[in-house]
C-alpha positions as CSV (number, residue, x, y, z in Angstrom):
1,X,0.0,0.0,0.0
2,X,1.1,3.1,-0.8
3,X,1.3,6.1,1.7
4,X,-0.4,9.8,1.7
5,X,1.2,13.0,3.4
6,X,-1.4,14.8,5.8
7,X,-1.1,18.3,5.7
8,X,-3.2,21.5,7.1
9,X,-2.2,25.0,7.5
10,X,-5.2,25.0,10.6
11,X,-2.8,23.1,12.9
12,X,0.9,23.8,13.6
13,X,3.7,22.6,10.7
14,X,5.7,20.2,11.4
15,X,9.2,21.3,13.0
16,X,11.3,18.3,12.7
17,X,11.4,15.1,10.3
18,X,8.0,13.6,10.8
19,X,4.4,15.1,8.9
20,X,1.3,15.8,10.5
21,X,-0.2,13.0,9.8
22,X,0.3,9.6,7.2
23,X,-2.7,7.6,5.7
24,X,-2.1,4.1,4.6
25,X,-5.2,2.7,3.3
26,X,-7.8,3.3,5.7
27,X,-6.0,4.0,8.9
28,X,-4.3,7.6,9.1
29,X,-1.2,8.0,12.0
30,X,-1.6,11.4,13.7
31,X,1.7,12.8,14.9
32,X,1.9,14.0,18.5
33,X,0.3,17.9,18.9
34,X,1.3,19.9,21.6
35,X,0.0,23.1,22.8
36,X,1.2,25.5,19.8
37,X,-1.1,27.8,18.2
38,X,-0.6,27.5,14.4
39,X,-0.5,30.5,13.6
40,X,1.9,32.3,15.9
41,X,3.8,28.9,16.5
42,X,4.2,29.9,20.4
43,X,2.6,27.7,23.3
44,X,-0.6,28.8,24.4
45,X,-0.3,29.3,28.7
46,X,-1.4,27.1,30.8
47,X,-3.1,23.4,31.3
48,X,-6.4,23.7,30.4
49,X,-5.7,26.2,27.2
50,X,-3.1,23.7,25.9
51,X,-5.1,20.6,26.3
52,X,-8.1,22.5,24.4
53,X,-4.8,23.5,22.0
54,X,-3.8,20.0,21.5
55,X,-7.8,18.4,20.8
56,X,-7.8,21.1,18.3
57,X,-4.7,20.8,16.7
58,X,-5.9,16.8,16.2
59,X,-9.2,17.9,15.2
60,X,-7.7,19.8,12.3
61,X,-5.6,17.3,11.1
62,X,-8.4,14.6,10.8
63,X,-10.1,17.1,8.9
64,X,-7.8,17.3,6.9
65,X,-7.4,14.0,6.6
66,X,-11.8,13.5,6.2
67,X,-12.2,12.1,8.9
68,X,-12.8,13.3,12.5
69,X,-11.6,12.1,16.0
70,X,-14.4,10.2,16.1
71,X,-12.8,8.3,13.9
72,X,-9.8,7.3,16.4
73,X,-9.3,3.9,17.2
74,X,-6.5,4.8,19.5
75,X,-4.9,7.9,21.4
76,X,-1.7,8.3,23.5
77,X,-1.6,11.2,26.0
78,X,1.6,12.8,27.6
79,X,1.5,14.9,30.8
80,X,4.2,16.0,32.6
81,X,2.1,16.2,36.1
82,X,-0.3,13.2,35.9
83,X,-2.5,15.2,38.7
84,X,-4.2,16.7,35.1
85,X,-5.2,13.7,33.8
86,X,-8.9,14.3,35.0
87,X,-9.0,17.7,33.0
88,X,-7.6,16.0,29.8
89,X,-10.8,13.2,30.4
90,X,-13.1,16.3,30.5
91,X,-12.3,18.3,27.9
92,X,-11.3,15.0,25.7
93,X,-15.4,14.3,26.2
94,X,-15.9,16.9,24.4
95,X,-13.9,16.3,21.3
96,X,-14.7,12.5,21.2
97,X,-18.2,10.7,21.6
98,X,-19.3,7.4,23.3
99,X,-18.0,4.5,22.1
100,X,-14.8,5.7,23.0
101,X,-11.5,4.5,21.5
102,X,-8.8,3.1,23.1
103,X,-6.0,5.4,25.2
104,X,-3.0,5.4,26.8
105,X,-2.0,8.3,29.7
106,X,1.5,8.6,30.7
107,X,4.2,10.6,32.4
108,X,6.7,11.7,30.9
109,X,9.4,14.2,32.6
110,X,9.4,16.9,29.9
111,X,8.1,17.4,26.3
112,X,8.8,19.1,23.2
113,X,9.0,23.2,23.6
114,X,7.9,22.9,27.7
115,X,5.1,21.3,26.6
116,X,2.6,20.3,29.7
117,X,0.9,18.0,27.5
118,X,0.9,16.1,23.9
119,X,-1.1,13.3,22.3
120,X,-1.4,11.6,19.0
121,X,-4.0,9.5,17.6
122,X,-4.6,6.4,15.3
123,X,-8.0,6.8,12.8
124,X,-9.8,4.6,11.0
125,X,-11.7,5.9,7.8
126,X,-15.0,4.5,6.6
């Protein structure tokens, strides 16, 4: 199978050797998001405005892929304080509806940029 680039100006560009996302056949890879705003490319402040940050940064690369994250299969969330793992369930309830997919939550000691938090994604299209 052959593999497609995912690209979207509505979330941040890619600033190191990787693309937003990949699609091979029906299943698309989306890369880890952090807080960044795409258009000023600086971290938005705080916890709760980077977790929103980081759902809509996903959001806009499944669009761009034609697909939304109710189409994940699979998420991976990084927080450097795991005491904020009940605010990434709330807002993530609001991004992603019942059935929900698969996830993993861990802690990491630091991320890209002083990141508080990051998360990638697995979809399936169709």
């Amino acid at each position: 199978m052959s593999r497609k680039i995912i690209s979207t100006s509505a979330a941040p560009a890619a600033i190191g050797t990787y693309s937003q996302a990949v699609q091979v056949g029906d299943t698309v890879y989306l890369s880890g998001q952090i807080g960044l705003d795409p258009v000023s490319m600086q971290m938005v402040e705080g916890i709760e405005a980077q977790i929103v940050r980081v759902f809509e940064n996903l959001k806009a690369v499944a669009a761009a892929a034609g697909a939304t994250l109710n189409d994940a299969v699979k998420f991976n969330i990084y927080l450097t304080d795991l005491a904020n793992f009940a605010k990434v369930n709330e807002t993530m309830a609001k991004y992603v509806s019942e059935p929900f997919p698969a996830r993993a939550a861990v802690g990491v000691k630091e991320l890209p940029r002083g990141a508080l938090v990051e998360a990638d994604a697995v979809l399936v299209l169709g």
